[in-house]
C-alpha positions as CSV (number, residue, x, y, z in Angstrom):
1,X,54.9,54.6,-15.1
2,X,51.5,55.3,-14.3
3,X,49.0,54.2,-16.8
4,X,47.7,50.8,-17.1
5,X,49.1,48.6,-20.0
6,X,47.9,45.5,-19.8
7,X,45.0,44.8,-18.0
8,X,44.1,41.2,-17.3
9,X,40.8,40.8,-15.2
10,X,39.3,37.5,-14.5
11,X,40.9,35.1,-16.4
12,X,40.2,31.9,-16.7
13,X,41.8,28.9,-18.7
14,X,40.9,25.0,-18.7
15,X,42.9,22.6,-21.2
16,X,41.2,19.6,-22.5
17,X,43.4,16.2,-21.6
18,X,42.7,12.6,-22.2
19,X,42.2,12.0,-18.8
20,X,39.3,15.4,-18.5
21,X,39.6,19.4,-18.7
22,X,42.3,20.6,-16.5
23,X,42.2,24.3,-15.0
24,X,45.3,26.0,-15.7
25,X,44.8,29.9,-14.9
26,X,41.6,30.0,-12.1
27,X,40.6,34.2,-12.0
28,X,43.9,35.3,-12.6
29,X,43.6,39.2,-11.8
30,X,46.8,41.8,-13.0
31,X,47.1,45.1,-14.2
32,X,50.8,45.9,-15.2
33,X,51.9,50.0,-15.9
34,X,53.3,51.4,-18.8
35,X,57.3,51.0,-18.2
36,X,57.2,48.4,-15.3
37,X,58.7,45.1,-15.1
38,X,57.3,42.5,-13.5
39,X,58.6,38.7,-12.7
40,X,56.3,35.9,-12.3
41,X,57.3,32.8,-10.0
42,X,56.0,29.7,-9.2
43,X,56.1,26.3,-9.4
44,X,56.0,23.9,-12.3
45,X,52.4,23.3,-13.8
46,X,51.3,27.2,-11.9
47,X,50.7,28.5,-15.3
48,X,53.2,31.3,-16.0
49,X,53.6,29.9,-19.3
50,X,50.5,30.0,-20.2
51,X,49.7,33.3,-18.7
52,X,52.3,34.7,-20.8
53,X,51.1,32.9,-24.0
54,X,47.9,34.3,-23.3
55,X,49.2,37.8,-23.3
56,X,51.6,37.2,-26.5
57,X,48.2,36.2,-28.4
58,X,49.6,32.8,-28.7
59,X,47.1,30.5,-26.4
60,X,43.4,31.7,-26.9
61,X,40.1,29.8,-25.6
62,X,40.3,31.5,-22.4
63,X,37.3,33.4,-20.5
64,X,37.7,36.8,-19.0
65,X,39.0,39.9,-20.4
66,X,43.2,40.6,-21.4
67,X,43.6,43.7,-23.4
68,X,46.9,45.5,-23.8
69,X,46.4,49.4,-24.2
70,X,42.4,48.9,-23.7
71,X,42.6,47.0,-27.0
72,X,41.7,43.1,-26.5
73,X,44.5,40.8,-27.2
74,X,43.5,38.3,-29.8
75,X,46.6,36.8,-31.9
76,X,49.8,38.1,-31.9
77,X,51.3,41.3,-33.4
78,X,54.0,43.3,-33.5
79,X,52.7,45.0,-30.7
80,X,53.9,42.1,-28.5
81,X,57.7,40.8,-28.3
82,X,58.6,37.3,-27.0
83,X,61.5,35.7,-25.9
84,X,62.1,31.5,-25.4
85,X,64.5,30.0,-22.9
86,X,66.4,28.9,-25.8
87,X,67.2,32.3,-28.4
88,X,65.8,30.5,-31.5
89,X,68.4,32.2,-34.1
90,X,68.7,31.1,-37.5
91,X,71.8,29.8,-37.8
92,X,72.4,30.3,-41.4
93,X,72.0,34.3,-40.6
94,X,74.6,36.6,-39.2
95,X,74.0,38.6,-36.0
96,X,72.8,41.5,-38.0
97,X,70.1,39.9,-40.0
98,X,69.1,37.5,-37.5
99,X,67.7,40.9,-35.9
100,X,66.2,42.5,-39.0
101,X,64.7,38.9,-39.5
102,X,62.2,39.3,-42.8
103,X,63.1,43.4,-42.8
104,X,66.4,44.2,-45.5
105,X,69.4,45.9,-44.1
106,X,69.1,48.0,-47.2
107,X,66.5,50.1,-46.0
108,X,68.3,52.9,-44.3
109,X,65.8,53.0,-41.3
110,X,66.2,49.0,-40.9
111,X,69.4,49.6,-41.2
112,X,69.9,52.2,-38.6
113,X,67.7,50.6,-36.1
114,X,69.6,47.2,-35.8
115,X,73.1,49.4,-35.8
116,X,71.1,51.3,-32.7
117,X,70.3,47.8,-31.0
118,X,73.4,46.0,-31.8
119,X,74.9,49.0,-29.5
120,X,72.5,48.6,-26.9
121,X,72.7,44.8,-26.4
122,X,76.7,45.3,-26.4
123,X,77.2,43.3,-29.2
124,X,79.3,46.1,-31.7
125,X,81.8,43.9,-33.2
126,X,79.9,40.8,-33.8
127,X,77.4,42.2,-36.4
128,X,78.9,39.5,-38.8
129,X,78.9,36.9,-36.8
130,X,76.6,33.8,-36.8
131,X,75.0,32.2,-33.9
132,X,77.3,29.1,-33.8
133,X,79.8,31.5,-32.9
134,X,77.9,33.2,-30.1
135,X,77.8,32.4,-26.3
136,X,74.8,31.1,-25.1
137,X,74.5,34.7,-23.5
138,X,75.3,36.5,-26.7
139,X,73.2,34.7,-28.6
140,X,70.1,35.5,-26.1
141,X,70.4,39.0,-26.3
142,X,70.7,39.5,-30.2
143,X,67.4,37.4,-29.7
144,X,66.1,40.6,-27.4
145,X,67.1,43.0,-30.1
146,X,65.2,41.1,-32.8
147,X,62.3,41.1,-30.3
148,X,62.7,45.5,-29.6
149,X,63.2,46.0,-33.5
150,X,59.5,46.7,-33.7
151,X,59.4,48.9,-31.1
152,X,56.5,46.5,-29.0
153,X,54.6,48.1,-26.2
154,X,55.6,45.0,-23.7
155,X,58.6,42.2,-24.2
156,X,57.6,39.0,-23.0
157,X,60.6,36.4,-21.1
158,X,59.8,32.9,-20.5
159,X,62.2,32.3,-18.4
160,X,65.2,33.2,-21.0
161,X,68.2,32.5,-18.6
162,X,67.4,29.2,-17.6
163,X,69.8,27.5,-19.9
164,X,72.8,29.9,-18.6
165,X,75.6,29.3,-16.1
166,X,75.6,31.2,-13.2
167,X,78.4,33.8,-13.9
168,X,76.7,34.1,-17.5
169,X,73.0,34.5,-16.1
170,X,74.4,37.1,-13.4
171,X,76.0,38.8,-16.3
172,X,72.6,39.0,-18.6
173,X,70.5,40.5,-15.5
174,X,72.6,43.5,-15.8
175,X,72.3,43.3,-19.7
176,X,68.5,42.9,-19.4
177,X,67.9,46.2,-16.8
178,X,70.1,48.6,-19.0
179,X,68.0,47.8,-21.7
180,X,64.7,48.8,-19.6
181,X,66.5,51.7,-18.3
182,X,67.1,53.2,-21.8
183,X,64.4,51.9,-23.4
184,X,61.5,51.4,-20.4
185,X,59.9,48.7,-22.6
186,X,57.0,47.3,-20.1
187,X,58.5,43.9,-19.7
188,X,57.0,40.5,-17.6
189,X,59.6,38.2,-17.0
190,X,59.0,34.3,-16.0
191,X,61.3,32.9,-13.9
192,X,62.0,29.4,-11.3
193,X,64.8,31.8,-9.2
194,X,64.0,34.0,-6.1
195,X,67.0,36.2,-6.3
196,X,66.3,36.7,-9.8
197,X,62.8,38.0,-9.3
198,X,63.8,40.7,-6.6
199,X,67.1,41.6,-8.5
200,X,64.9,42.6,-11.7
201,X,61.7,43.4,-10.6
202,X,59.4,46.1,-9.8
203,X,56.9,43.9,-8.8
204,X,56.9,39.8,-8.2
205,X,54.2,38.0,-9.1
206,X,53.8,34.6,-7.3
207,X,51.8,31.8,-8.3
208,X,50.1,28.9,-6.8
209,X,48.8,25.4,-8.9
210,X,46.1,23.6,-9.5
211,X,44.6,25.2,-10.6
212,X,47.0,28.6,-11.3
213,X,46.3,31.6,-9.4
214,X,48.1,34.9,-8.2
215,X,48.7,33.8,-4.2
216,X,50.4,37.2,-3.7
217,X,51.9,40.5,-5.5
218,X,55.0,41.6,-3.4
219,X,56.5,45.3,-4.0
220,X,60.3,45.4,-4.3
221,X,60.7,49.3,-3.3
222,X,64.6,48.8,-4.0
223,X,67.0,51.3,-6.1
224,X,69.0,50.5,-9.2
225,X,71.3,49.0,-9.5
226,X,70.7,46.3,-6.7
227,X,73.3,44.6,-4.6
228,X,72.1,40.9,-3.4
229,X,74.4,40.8,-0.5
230,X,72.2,44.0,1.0
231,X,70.5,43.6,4.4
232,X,67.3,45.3,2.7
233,X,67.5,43.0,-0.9
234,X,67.8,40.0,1.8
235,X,64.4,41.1,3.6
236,X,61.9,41.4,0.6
237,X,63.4,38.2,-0.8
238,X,62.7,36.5,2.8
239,X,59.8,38.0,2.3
240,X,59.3,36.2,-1.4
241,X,60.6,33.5,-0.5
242,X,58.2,33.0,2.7
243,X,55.0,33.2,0.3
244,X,56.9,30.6,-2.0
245,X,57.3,28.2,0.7
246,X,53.3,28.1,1.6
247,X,53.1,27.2,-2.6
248,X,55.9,24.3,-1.8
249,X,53.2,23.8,1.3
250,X,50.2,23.5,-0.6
251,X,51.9,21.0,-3.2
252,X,53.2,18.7,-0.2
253,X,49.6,18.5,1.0
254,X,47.9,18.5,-2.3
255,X,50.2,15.8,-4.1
256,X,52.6,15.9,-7.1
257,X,52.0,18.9,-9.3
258,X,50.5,18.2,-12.7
């Protein structure tokens, strides 16, 4: 880590609605580092979606400048891998293909770079297998490996555990850190949970609504692996959880969110 990334300097984006414009993302300010993994929290209708369709290249009309390795992001690329809350696998495909997607296993590069990926997102064994057949946690990381197979500078997470039971979600944390440990893919990760933030960030981003700003960026200067049940991992999520509680104020005194 080090140099900048992405750098996202006052952005700004309104949606038109029936009932007028509504200000999603109000001077949104962020400059992520090469290898670094930020979470993004916040309420619902705070923009983290949005900011992380903006930086996939999927949601333009914005003002204000978002460039990724000082080039300005435009559409989407290879350059920039996404992952959904649900893993979006085509179900007629095997495990294998469902990560080479439109790329043939015949080509010996292909071919060795999904057998390198099926390793890293423990899934050796179920190369033939097809997503009805897969856990809901199975099937999310061969997603991930379809998402690294271009090698992108930054992985994009909207909140990809949502859908998983507790045990499971705990389970695909882990998964999700060895794979920035080995690869240190610069990776922004979307999330509703507190613990989940601290346990995988570098950073946490926390956002406030109407209309969606950053409220605060906390540091969580914590070793890998973490342990929840840790007096320090208890004292920066208090402290997380303290700047998430003035957002909960704001919406109590600003009415239902949007």
């Amino acid at each position: 880590m080090g140099q900048t990334l992405l750098d996202i300097s006052n952005l700004n984006k309104t949606f038109e609605t029936a009932g007028g414009p509504v200000q999603a993302l109000h001077n949104v300010e962020l400059h992520v580092e090469e290898g670094e993994f930020i979470t993004v929290i916040g309420p619902s209708g705070c923009g983290k979606s949005t900011l992380l369709r903006i930086v996939a290249g999927l949601d333009g009309g914005y003002s204000g400048t978002v460039t990724l390795g000082g080039a300005r992001i435009d559409g989407p690329g290879i350059d920039k891998g996404f992952i959904f809350q649900e893993h979006r696998l085509f179900p007629w495909l095997t495990v294998e293909k469902n990560i080479a997607s439109d790329l043939s296993l015949r080509d010996p590069g292909v071919r060795k770079k999904v057998d390198e990926l099926i390793e890293l997102v423990k899934l050796k064994g179920f190369e033939k297998s097809y997503p009805r057949e897969l856990s809901g946690g199975m099937a999310q990381r061969v997603a991930i490996a379809r998402a690294l197979l271009r090698n992108p500078k930054i992985l994009l997470l909207d909140e990809p555990f949502g859908a998983l039971d507790a045990f499971t979600r705990a389970h695909m944390q882990s998964v999700l850190l060895d794979i920035w440990r080995t690869n240190r893919t610069t990776m922004i990760f979307v999330t509703h949970d507190i613990d989940e933030a601290v346990f995988l960030g570098n950073r946490v981003v926390i956002l406030e609504p109407r209309p969606g700003k950053i409220r605060k960026i906390v540091r969580i200067d914590l070793p890998y692996p973490r342990k929840k049940a840790t007096a320090s991992f208890q004292e920066l999520r208090l402290k997380v959880l303290s700047e998430f509680e003035k957002v909960e104020e704001l919406e109590l005194t600003d009415g239902a969110g949007i």
